[in-house]
C-alpha positions, 0 to 999 in steps of 0.5 A: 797863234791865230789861224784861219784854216784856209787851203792856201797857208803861208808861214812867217819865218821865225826870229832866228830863221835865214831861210824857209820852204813852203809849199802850196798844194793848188787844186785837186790834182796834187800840184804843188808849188814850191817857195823856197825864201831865203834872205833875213828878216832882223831884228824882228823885235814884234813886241811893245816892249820896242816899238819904234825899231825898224827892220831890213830884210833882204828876202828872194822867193824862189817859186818852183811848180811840180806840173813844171819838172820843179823848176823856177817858175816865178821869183819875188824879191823884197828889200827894206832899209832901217828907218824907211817907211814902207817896202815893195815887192817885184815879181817876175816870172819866166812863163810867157803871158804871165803879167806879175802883180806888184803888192802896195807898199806896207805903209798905209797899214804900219811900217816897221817890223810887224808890217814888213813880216805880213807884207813879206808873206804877201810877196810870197802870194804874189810869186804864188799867183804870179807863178801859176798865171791863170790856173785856178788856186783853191778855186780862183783863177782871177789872179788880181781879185785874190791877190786883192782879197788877200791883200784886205786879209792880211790888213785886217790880220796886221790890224788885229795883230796890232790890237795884240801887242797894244794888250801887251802881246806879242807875236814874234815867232808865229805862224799865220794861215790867212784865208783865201777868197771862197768861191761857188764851190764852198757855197753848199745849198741846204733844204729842209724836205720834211717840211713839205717836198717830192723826190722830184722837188728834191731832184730839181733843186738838186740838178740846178744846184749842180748845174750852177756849180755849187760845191754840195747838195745837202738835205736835214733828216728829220721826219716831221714838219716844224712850224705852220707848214702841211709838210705834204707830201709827207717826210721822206728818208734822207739816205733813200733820197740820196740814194736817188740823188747819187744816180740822178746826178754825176758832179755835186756833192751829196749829204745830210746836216745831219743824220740823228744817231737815233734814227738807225743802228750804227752798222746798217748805217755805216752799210746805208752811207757807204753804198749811197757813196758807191753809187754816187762815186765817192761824193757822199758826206754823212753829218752825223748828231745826237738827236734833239726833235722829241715830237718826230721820235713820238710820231714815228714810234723811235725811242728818244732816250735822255741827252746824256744817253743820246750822246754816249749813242753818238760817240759809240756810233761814230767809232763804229762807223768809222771803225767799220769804213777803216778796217782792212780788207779781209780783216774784221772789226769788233767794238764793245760798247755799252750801247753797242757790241760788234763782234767779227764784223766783216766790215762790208761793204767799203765806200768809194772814198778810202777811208770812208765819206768825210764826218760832219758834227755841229752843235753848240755843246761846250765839251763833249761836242768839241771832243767829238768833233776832234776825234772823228770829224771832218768838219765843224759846223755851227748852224743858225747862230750869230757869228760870235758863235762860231767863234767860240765854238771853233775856239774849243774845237781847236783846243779839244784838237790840241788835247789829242794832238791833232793838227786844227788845220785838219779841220774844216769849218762851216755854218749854215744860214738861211738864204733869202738874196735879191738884187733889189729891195723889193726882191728881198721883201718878197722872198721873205714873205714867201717862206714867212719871214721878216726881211730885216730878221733875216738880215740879221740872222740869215744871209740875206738882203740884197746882193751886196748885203748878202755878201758882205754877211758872208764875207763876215763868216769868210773872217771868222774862219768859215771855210764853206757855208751851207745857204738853207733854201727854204721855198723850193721852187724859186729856182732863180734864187739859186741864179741870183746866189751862183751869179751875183752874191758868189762873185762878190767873195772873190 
């Protein structure tokens, strides 16, 4: 089964199936749409052992919206004869002002069996966002770019689905989560303040990055410079910054990538993120790691033991936060570890967010980061490596979720790239230079180049299953590379 761990999953019937529910939840406010589908799909023989069948289907999408007392908000019906190329769908709605959207037909990208499934899932988008009209879906509220951005999904996913029967495949009887359009708020600015940043620089960035309506503002914790920079001011205290950064500003979402467990014990940290996320109001993530900067634990006199011990810390670490954040109120929490030992803690305070802030692990460990990663995060993210990287990495997340029998959709993925975006070629050149960079490295490795190319890297990472991207600003005070982020590279994922 392939997945693409998006918010908006749309579920293929089986082979035996005469009718299926889904439901989408649209938004934070806990709307849900309703798609009850009823009709058949047969035969459904989507293997290569009987290519040239045809299928009829006879299906009605019946879409209901709990912001509307559950009734019938928009219907699709899709037919297709045996032997007829291609199908189409008709979408009609009953609430005034809503233009429905009508899907091409499936011809273009393979008749028979297998593109009239993943053209019946597209129907059932197409009642979706017809249903709703212009209300934001998973943070889009233009109907015709997501629909047409679904639409190239879905092609690409019929195309890959094609290149699996061909192996000698089969994907008769699946169920496939296609990625929605990412928006500004799946965009999270990133900045690496050791390397040379005031409080108030920090704040800057901070403020126009909220303003601009970017999903997150995170900060590395590291306590040396790196490379053939003065790093003046000199190094500042990740949780102390965000501690600030909670006060000063009220919307964006706050956090590190990310805190080493070298740096703190596990109980004044968990104490540390969880005040930092009451004074925020609940916006705060902690991404939590081993450790991995020698010369930063020699310089400031913080004990940096072998990585085999870095990472049994981290393990414990996250079993301790977590434990502490989610024991009830009036009960205590104890953990013998080997490294650790917490005994009758009260488990104090409590952040703002039940359950605690998200978890954030990363790396590029193939066992026993997958293992963590399934066990307590949040969030996978895999930071500065090529695309096929990720790949792989989110590969053995998934099965280390499976071992334990955790859904991966729980999971949301991530990556981290160096930004440097313009809107001509000369912009590109000159932002490089400023953070001494190579133009063409960067494209290569970073999202970067100019608009459009910035764009079509990120949409790269969008296929892969990257559910959000952290864009590393490394000269701060080019405020206006976050304008051209927010208004011209955001845009163009729709």
């Amino acid at each position: 089964m392939r997945s693409v761990p998006r918010s908006l999953k749309m579920h293929v019937w089986r082979v035996a199936s005469t009718a299926t529910t889904t439901r989408f939840d649209v938004g934070p406010s806990g709307r849900t749409l309703t798609f009850e589908s009823s009709g058949r799909l047969e035969p459904h023989p989507c293997t290569v052992r009987n290519p040239g069948a045809k299928a009829r289907s006879d299906v009605t999408v019946r879409a209901s919206d709990s912001a509307a007392g559950g009734t019938v908000v928009g219907t699709g019906t899709r037919s297709q004869q045996p032997g007829v190329t291609g199908c189409a769908w008709r979408v009609s709605t009953s609430r005034s002002g809503v233009t429905p959207w009508n899907p091409p037909t499936a011809a273009a990208d393979g008749a028979g069996p297998l593109g009239a499934v993943h053209d019946t899932v597209l129907g059932v988008a197409a009642a979706a966002h017809s249903a709703v009209g212009s209300t934001r879906i998973n943070g889009s509220a233009d109907n015709a770019a997501a629909l047409a951005a679904t639409d190239r999904r879905m092609n690409r996913c019929m195309a890959s689905d094609r290149n699996d029967l061909a192996r000698g495949g089969a994907v008769s009887g699946f169920s496939d989560t296609y990625a929605d359009p990412m928006d500004l708020t799946d965009l999270r600015i990133f900045i690496e303040p050791q390397q040379g940043a005031s409080y108030d620089d920090i704040l800057t960035v901070a403020a126009s990055a909220e303003r601009l309506g970017f999903g997150a503002f995170f900060r590395s914790d590291h306590y040396l410079k790196m490379g053939d920079v003065t790093g003046l001011p000199g190094p500042s205290d990740a949780w102390i910054t965000l501690a600030g950064l909670a006060r000063d500003t009220s919307t964006i979402r706050l956090g590190t990538l990310v805190t080493a467990a070298t740096f703190r014990l596990p109980g004044p940290l968990a104490i540390a993120v969880a005040g930092v996320d009451q004074m925020s109001g609940g916006r705060v993530e902690l991404g939590l790691g081993a450790g991995w900067y020698e010369t930063e634990h020699s310089a400031y006199g913080i004990p940096f033991p072998d990585l085999r011990t870095r990472f049994d810390r981290l393990e414990e670490q996250l079993a301790i936060v977590t434990g502490l954040w989610n024991t009830a109120a009036g009960d205590t929490y104890s953990f013998d570890g080997h490294h650790y030992v917490v005994a009758d803690s009260p488990a104090l305070p409590k952040p703002a967010q039940v359950g605690g802030p998200p978890i954030i692990v990363g790396g590029h460990g193939p066992r026993r980061t997958p293992e963590l990663a399934a066990r307590f995060a949040s969030e996978f993210n895999v930071g500065f490596s090529p695309v096929e990287t990720f790949t792989e990495q989110r590969g053995r997340v998934i099965a280390a979720c499976e071992a334990i029998d955790r859904d991966p959709a729980t999971m949301k993925w991530s990556a981290a790239l160096v930004a440097c975006a313009a809107v001509d070629d000369a912009g590109v050149v000159r932002r490089a230079g400023a953070i001494g960079r190579d133009p063409d490295e960067l494209r290569r490795n970073g999202a970067a180049g100019t608009v459009d190319e910035t764009a079509a890297t990120l949409r790269r990472w969008i296929d892969a299953g990257a559910d959000r991207i952290y864009l590393q600003i490394l000269d701060l005070a080019d405020l206006e590379h976050l304008d051209v982020l927010a208004t011209e590279v955001a845009p163009r994922l729709m």
